[in-house]
Structure formats: structure tokens, C-alpha cells
TIPA-678143 format. One record per residue (C-alpha): residue number from 1; residue in one letter; chain; y, x, z. Coordinates in Angstrom, 2 decimals, padded with zeros to 5 digits. Each point is the difference from the previous one (the first is absolute). Layout:
% residues N
guti pos:NUM code:A unit:A c2:Y c1:X c3:Z
...
END
This chain:
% residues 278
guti pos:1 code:X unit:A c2:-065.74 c1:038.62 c3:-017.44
guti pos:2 code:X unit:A c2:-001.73 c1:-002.69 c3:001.95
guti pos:3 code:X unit:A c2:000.76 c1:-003.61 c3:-001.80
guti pos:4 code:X unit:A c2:000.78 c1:-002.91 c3:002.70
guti pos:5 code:X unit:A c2:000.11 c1:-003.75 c3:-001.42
guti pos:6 code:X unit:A c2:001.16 c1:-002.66 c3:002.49
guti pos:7 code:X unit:A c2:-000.49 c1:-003.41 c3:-000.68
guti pos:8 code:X unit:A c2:003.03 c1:-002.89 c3:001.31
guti pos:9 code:X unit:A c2:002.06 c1:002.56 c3:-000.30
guti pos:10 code:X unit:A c2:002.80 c1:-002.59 c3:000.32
guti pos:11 code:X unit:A c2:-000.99 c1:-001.30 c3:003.33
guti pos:12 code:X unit:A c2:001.93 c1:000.98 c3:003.19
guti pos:13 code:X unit:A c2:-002.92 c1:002.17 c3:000.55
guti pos:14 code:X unit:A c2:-000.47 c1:001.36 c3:-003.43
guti pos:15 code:X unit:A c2:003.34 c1:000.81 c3:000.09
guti pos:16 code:X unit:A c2:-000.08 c1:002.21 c3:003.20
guti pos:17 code:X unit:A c2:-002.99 c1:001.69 c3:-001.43
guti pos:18 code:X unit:A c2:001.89 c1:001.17 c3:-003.30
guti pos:19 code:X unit:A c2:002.87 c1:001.18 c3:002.13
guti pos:20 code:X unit:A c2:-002.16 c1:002.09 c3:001.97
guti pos:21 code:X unit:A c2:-002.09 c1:001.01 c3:-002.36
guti pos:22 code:X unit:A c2:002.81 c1:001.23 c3:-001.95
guti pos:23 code:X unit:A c2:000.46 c1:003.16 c3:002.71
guti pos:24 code:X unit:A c2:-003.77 c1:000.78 c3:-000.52
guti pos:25 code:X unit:A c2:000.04 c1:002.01 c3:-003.13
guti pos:26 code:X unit:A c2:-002.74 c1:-002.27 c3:-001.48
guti pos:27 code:X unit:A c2:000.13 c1:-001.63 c3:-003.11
guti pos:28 code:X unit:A c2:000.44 c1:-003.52 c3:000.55
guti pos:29 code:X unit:A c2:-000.56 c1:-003.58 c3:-002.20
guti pos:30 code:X unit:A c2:001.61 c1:-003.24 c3:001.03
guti pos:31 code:X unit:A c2:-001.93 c1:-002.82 c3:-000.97
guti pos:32 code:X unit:A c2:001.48 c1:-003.65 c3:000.07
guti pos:33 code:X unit:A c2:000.16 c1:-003.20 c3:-001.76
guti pos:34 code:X unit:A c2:003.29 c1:000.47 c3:-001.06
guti pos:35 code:X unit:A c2:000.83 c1:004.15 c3:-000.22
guti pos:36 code:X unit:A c2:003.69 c1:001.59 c3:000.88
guti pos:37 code:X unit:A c2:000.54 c1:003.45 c3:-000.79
guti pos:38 code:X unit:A c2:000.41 c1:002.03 c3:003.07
guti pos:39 code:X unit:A c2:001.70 c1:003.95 c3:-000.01
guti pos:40 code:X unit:A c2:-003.19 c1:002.49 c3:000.13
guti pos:41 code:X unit:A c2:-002.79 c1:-003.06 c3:-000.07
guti pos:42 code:X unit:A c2:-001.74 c1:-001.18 c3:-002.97
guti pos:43 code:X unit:A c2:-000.03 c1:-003.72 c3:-000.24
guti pos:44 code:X unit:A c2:-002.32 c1:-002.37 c3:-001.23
guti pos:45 code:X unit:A c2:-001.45 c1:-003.42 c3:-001.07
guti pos:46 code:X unit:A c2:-002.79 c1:-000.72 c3:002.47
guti pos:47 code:X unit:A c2:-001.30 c1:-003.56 c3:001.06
guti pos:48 code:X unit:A c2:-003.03 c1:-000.75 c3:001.96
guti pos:49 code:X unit:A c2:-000.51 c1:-003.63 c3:-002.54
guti pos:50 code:X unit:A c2:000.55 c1:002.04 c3:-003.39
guti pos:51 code:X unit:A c2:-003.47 c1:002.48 c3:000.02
guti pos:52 code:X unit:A c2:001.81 c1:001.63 c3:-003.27
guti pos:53 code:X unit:A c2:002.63 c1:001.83 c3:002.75
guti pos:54 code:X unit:A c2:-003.13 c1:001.72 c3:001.47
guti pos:55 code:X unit:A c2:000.50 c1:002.48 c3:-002.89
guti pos:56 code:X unit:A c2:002.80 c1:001.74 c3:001.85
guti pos:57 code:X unit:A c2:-002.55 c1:001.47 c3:002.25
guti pos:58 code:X unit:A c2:-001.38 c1:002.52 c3:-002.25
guti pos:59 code:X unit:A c2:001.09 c1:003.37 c3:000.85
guti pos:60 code:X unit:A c2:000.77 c1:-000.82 c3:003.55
guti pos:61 code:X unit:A c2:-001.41 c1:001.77 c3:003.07
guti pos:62 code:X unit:A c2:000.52 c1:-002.32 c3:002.99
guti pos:63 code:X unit:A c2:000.73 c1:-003.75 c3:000.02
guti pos:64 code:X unit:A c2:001.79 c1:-001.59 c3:002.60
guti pos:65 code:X unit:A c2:-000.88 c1:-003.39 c3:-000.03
guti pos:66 code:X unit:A c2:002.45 c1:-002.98 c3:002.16
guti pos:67 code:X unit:A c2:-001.07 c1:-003.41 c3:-000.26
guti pos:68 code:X unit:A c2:002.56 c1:-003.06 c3:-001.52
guti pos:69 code:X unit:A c2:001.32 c1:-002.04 c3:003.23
guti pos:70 code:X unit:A c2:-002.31 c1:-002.97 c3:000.68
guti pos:71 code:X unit:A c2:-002.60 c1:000.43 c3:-002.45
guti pos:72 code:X unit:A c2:-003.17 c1:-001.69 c3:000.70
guti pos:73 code:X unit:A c2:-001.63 c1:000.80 c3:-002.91
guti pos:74 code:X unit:A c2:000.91 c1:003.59 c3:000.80
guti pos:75 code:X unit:A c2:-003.62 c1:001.07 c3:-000.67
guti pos:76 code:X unit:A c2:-000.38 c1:-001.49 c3:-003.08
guti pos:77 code:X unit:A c2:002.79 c1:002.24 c3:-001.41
guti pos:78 code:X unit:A c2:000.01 c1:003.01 c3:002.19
guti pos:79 code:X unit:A c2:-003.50 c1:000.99 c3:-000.25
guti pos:80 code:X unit:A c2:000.03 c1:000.37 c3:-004.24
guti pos:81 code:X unit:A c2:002.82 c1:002.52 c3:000.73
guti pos:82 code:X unit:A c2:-002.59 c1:002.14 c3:002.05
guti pos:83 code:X unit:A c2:-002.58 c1:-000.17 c3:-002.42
guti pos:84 code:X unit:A c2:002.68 c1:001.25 c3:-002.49
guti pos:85 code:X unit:A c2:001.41 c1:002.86 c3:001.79
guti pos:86 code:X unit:A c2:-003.33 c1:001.05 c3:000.25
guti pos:87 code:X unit:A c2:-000.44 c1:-000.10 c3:-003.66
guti pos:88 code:X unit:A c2:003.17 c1:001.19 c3:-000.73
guti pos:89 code:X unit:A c2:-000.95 c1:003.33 c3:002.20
guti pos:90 code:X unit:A c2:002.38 c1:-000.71 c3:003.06
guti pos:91 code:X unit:A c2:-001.69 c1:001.99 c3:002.95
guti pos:92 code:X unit:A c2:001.37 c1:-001.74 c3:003.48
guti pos:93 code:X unit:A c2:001.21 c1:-003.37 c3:000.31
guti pos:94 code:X unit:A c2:002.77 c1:-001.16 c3:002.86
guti pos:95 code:X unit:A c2:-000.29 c1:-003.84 c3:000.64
guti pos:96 code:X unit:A c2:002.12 c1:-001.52 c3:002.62
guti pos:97 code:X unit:A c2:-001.14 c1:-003.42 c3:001.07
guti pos:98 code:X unit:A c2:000.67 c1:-001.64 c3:003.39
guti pos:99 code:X unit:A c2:-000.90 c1:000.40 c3:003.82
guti pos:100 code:X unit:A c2:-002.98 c1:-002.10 c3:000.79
guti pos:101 code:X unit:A c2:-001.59 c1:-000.49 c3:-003.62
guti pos:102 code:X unit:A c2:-002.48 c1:002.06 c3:001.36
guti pos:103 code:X unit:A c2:-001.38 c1:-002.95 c3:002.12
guti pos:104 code:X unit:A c2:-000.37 c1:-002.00 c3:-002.47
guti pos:105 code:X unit:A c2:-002.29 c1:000.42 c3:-003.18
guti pos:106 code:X unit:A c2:000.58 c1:-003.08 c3:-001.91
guti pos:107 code:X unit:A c2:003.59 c1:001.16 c3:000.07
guti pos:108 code:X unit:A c2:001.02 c1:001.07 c3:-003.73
guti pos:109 code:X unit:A c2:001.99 c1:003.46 c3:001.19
guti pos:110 code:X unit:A c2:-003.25 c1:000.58 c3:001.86
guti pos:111 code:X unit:A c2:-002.26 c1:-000.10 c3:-003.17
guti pos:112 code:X unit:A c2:002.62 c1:002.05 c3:-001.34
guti pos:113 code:X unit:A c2:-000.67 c1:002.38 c3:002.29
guti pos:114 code:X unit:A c2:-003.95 c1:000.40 c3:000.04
guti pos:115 code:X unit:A c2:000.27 c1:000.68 c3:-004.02
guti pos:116 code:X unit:A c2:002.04 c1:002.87 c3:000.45
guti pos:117 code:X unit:A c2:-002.67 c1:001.00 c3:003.34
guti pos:118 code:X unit:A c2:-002.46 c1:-000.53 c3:-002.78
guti pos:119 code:X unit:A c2:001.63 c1:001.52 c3:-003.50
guti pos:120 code:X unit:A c2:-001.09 c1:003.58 c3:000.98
guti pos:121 code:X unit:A c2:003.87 c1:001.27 c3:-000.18
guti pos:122 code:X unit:A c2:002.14 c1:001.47 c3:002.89
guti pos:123 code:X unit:A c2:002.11 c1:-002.71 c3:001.87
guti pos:124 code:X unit:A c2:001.37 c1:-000.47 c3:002.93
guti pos:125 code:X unit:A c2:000.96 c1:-003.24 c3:000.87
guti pos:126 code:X unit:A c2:003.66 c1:-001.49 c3:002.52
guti pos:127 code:X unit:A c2:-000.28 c1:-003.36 c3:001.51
guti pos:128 code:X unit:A c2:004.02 c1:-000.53 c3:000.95
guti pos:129 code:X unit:A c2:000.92 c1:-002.68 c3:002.33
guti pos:130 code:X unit:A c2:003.17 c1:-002.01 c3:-000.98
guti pos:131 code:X unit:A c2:002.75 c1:001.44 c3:-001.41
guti pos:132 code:X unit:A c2:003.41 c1:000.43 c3:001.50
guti pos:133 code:X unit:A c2:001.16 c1:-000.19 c3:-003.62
guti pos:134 code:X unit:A c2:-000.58 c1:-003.48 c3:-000.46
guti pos:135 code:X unit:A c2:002.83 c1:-000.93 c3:002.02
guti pos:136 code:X unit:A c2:002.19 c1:001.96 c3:-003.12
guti pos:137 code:X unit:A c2:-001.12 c1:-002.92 c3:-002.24
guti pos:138 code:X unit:A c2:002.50 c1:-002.09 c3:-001.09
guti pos:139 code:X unit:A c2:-000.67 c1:-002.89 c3:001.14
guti pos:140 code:X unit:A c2:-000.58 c1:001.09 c3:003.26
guti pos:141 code:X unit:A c2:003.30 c1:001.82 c3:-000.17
guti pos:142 code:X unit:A c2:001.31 c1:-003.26 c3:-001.05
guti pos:143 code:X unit:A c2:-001.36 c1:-001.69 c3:003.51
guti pos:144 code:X unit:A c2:001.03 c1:002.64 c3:002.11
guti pos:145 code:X unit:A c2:003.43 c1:-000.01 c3:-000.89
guti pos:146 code:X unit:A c2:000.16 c1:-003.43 c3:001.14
guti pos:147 code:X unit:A c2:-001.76 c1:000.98 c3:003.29
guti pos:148 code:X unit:A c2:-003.35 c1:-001.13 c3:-000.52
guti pos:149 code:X unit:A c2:-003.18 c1:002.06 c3:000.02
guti pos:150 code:X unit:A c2:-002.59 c1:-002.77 c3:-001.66
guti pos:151 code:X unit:A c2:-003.84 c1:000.89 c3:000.88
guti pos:152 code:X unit:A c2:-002.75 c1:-001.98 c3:001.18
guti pos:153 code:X unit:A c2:-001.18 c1:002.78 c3:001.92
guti pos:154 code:X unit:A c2:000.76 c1:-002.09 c3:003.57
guti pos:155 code:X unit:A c2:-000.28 c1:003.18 c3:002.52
guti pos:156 code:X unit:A c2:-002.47 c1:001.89 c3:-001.73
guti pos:157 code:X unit:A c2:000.60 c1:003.44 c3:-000.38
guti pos:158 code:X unit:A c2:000.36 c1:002.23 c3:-003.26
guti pos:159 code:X unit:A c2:-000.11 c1:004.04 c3:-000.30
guti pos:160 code:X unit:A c2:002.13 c1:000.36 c3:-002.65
guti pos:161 code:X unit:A c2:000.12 c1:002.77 c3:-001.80
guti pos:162 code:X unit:A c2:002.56 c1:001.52 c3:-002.41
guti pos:163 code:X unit:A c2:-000.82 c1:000.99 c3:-003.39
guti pos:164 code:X unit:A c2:001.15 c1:003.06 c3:-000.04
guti pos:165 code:X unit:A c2:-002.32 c1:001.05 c3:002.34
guti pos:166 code:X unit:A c2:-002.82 c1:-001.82 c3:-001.92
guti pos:167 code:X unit:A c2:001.13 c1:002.31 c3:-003.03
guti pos:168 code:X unit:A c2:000.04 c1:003.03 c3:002.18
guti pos:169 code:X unit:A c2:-003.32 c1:-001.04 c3:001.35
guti pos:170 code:X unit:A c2:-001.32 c1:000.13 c3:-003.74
guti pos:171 code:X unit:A c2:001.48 c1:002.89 c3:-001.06
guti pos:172 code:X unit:A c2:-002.12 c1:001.73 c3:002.66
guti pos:173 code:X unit:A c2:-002.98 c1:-001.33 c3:-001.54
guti pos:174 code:X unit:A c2:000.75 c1:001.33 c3:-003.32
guti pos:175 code:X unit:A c2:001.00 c1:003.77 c3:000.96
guti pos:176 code:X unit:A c2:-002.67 c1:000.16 c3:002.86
guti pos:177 code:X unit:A c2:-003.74 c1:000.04 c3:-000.24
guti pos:178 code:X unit:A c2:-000.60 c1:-000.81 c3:003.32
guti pos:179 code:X unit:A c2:000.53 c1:-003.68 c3:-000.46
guti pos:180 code:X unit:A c2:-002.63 c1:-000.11 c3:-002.61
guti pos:181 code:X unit:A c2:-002.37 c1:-003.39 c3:001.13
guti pos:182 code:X unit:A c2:001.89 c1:-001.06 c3:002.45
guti pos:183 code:X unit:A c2:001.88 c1:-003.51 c3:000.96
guti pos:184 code:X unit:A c2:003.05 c1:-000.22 c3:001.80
guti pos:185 code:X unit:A c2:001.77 c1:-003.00 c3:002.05
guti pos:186 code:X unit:A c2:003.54 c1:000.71 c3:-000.20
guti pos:187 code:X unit:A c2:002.87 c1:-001.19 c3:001.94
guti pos:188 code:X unit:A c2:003.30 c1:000.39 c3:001.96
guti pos:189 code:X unit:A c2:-000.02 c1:001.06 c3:002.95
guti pos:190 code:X unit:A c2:000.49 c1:-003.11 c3:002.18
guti pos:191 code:X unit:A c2:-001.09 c1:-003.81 c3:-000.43
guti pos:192 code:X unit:A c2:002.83 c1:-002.32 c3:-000.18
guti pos:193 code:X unit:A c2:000.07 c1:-004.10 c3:000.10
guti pos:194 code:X unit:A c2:002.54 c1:-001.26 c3:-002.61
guti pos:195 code:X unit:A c2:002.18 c1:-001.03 c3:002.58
guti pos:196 code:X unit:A c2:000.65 c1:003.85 c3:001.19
guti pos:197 code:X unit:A c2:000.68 c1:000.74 c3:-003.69
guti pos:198 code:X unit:A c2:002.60 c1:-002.81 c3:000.37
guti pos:199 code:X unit:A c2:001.54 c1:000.87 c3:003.15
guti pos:200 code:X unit:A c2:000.16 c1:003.97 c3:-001.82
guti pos:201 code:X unit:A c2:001.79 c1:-001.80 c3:-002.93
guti pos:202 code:X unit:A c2:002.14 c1:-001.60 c3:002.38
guti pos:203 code:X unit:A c2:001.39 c1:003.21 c3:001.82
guti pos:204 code:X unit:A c2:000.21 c1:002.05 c3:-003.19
guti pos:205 code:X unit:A c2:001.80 c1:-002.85 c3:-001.81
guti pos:206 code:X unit:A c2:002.50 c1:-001.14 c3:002.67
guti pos:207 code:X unit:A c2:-001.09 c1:-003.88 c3:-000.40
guti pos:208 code:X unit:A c2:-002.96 c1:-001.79 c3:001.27
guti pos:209 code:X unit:A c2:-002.74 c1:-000.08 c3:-002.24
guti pos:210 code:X unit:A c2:-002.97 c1:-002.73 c3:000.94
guti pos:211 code:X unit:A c2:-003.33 c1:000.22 c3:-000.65
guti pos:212 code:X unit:A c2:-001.18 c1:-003.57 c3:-001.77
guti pos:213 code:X unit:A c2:-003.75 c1:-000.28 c3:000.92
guti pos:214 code:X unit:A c2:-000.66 c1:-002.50 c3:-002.63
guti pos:215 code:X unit:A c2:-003.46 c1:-002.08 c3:-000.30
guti pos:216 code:X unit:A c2:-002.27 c1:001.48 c3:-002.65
guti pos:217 code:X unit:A c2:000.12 c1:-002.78 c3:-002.09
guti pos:218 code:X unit:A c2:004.19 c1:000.40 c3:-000.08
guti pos:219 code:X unit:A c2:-000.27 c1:003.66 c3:-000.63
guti pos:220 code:X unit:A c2:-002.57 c1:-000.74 c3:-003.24
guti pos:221 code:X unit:A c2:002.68 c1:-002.52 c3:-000.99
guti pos:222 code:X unit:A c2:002.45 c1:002.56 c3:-000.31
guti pos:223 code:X unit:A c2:-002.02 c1:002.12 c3:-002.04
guti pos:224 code:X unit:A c2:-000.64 c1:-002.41 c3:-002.49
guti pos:225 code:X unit:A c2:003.50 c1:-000.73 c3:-000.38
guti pos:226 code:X unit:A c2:000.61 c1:003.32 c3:-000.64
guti pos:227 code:X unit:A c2:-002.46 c1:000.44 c3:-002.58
guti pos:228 code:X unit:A c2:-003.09 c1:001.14 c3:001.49
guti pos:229 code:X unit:A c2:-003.68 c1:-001.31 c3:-001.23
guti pos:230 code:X unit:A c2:-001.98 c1:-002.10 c3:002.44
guti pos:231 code:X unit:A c2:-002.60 c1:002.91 c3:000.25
guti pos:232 code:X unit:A c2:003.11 c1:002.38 c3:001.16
guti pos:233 code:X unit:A c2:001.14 c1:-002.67 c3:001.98
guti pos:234 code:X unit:A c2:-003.45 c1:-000.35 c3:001.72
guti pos:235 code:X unit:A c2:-000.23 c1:003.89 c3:-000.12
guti pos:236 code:X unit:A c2:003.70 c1:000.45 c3:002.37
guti pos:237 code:X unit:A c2:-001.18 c1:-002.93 c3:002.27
guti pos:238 code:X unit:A c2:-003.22 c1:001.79 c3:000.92
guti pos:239 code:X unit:A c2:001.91 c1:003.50 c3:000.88
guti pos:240 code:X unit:A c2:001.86 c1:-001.93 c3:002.23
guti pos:241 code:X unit:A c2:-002.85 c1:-001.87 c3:001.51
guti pos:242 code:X unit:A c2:-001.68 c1:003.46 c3:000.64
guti pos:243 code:X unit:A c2:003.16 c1:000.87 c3:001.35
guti pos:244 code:X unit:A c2:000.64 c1:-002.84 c3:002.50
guti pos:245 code:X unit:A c2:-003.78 c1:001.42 c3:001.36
guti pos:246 code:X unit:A c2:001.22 c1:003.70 c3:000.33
guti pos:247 code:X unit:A c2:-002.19 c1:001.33 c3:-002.30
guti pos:248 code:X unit:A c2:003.11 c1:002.35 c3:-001.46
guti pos:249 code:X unit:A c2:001.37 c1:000.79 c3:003.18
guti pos:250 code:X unit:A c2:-002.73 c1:003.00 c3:-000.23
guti pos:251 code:X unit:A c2:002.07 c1:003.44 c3:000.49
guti pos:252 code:X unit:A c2:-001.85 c1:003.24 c3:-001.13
guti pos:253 code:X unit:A c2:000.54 c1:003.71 c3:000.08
guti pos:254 code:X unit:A c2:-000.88 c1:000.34 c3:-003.81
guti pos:255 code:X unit:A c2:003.05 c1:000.16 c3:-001.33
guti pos:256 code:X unit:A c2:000.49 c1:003.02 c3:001.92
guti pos:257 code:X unit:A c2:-002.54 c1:001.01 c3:-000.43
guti pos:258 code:X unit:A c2:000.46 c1:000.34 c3:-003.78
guti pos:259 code:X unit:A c2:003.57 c1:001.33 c3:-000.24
guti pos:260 code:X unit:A c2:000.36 c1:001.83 c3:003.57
guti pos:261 code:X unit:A c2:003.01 c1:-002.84 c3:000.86
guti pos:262 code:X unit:A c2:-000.25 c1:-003.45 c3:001.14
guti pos:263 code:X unit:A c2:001.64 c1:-002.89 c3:-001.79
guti pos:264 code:X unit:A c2:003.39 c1:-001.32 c3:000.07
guti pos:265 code:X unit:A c2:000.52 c1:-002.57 c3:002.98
guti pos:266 code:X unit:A c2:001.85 c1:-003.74 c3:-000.10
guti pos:267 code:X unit:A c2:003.33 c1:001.72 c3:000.95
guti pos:268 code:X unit:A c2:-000.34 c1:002.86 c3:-002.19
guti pos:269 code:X unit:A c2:-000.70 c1:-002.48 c3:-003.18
guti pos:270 code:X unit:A c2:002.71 c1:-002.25 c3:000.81
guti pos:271 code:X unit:A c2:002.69 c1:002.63 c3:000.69
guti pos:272 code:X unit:A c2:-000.68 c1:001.68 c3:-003.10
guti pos:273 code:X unit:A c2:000.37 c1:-002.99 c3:-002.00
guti pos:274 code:X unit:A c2:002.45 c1:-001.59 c3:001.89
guti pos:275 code:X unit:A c2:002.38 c1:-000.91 c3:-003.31
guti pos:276 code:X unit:A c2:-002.76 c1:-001.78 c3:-001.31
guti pos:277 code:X unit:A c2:000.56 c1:-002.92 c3:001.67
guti pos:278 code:X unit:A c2:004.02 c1:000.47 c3:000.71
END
């Protein structure tokens, strides 16, 4: 039975993927810093800063690789895990990175991705725009329920994207050979500003919800306070500047394309998750 091994397993999208993959009939690994057992999956220690974890990969067939949020030093740690699946006899790699990383080859996802175009192995790679998801976080929860949407995205536009259809985008990857070499740019299937996702919020909820279009410099305050590193901090602030210049307003087909459906929409993801923020 084919072997599957998915790395931040406990992510919003690792977590999709597991549920998903569970209906597959493959055998499948959960890798993550800090492993939960899970009914029919087999979970394990795996950490991109602790090369010892890279052990877990023997025996496994495919790897499904998803990056740690804001990591600019993504390459240094992602692209030993390539060279070790290779070692450790995995066949096809998965890597999800981000939409536009492809424009950019001093970006550290993007040297990710040319070592796996380079390590002789079967990949295919997803670029996902934002995710819908991260409006599940709790702090975001947090701000919502007090009516306030906080971005520094002014009106640019995002394609957000749900994880779950990330995940399903993946599994086709693994079960079809079709996909073999190729990159995909996934997203929803509209481009919204922050303010729409507000105004959504605000007719779902019942009460107004604002969106704050804070100055950079306010937003990276924030994130400090709540913990982040100044590199993370630096990391969020640049998404958003790409934002505010519409570089992930970009809607494709690929998704589609993939899994035969398109993506979830703004009202879809909101009324589905509507309690969340109740």
C-alpha cells in the first residue's frame, strides 16, 4: 500500500489534507513538531530545525511537503528535506508554496522549488493565494467579534482560497500522474478587497464589522506584540505590500482544473463557519 507522509500536519492546511486523505485508502504519516494521535493516521515527530526527524521518511512513498507560516529562511530548511526523501527512497514530492514566488528567485520558497525541479524525483508543485482560513485564527476571531477586520491591505484585492480545496487540489496530485512536472496557481474563485470580506462578515453576523486599514508600520506593531520575530514581522508586511499592488488578486482556472470543481467563494466560507465568530 502506497505510504503518504505530510509534513505541518497541524496547520489549518495540514489538517484538511489528513482529513481528506483519510477517505483515500492510502496509508498516511502525520508529521509535526508536536504529534497528536489521530483515528486511522499514524502520527509523528517531524520538525524542519531538528534534521534527526528526517528519519521518519524511510519507508514512505510520497511526501507532501507545506511550508511553516512566514519563514524566510524557508530554503534553508526545506530543501535538506528533499535531499532526504530522496535518500530515504520517496518517489514524488508535493510542495505547496505561494502565488507569485515564481517571479521572484531570490525568494526562499522559490529556491525551494528549483531543488525539487532539480532532485530528479516526481513533483508537482501548488502556489495557493491567501487563505480564507486565516480569518479562523484566533486572534482574528478575537477582532472580528468586536467588528473589526484589521489588514493593511488598503483596497487591494486577495483570491482567497480555502484549504480544503488546497488539500483536494493535492490529493489529485498524488493519485494522478498527469500532474507530474507541473506548477499550479491556485485560488478562489473571485478577488475580494478586505473591505468586501467585511461587509460579508457584516451580513452573516448581524452587526457591522469594519475593515481597519492600518499603516504598515501599526500592523508590524501588532505582530510583535503578539509574539512574532522581526523577520515574520517583515515577512506579513511584505504580503500585504504585494497585496495593496494586486499582485494576489490573480484568479486562475487551476484549481479546477485539478479537482474538476472550483473553490469555495467569500459567502460560501463565511456561511459555513458562521459560529466561528458568533
Amino acid at each position: 500500500m502506497t505510504t503518504v507522509f505530510v509534513t505541518g500536519a497541524s496547520g489549518a492546511l495540514g489538517q484538511a489534507l489528513i482529513q481528506q486523505l483519510s477517505d483515500t485508502g492510502l496509508t498516511v504519516i502525520a508529521g509535526s513538531r508536536t504529534p497528536k494521535p489521530q483515528p486511522g493516521i499514524q502520527a509523528v515527530a517531524f520538525d524542519y530545525d531538528r534534521p534527526q526527524t528526517f528519519e521518519a521518511l524511510k519507508g514512505v512513498d510520497k511526501l507532501v511537503m507545506i511550508p511553516r507560516p512566514a519563514d524566510v529562511i524557508a530554503d534553508q530548511v526545506m530543501i535538506p528535506v528533499i535531499e532526504a526523501a530522496k535518500a530515504a527512497g520517496v518517489k514524488q514530492i508535493v510542495l505547496s508554496t505561494a502565488l507569485g514566488v515564481d517571479a521572484n528567485e531570490e525568494a526562499p520558497l522559490r529556491k525551494v522549488e528549483r531543488a525539487l525541479f532539480a532532485s530528479g524525483l516526481d513533483y508537482t508543485v501548488v502556489r495557493p493565494s491567501w487563505f480564507f482560513d486565516n480569518f479562523l485564527k484566533p486572534g482574528e476571531v478575537a477582532s472580528i467579534r468586536q467588528g473589526v477586520l484589521v489588514a493593511p491591505a488598503s483596497d487591494g484585492k486577495g483570491s482567497f482560497i480555502a484549504a480544503r480545496d488546497i488539500a483536494a487540489a493535492i490529493i489529485a496530485a498524488l493519485l494522478d500522474s498527469r500532474h507530474n512536472g507541473a506548477a499550479y496557481t491556485l485560488t478562489g474563485p473571485q478577488a475580494v478587497t478586505h473591505a468586501e470580506v467585511a461587509a460579508a462578515l457584516s451580513s452573516a453576523l448581524g452587526h457591522k464589522v469594519s475593515h481597519l486599514d492600518i499603516a504598515p508600520v501599526e500592523y508590524g506593531a501588532l505582530l510583535t506584540k503578539a509574539g512574532l520575530t522581526d523577520s515574520q514581522v517583515g515577512f506579513y508586511q511584505f504580503l500585504y505590500e504585494l497585496t495593496r499592488i494586486g499582485v494576489f488578486g490573480a484568479v486562475t482556472s487551476d484549481l479546477e482544473a485539478m479537482t474538476g470543481q472550483p473553490g469555495q467563494d467569500l459567502a460560501g466560507f463565511v456561511a459555513e463557519h458562521l459560529g466561528a465568530w458568533q
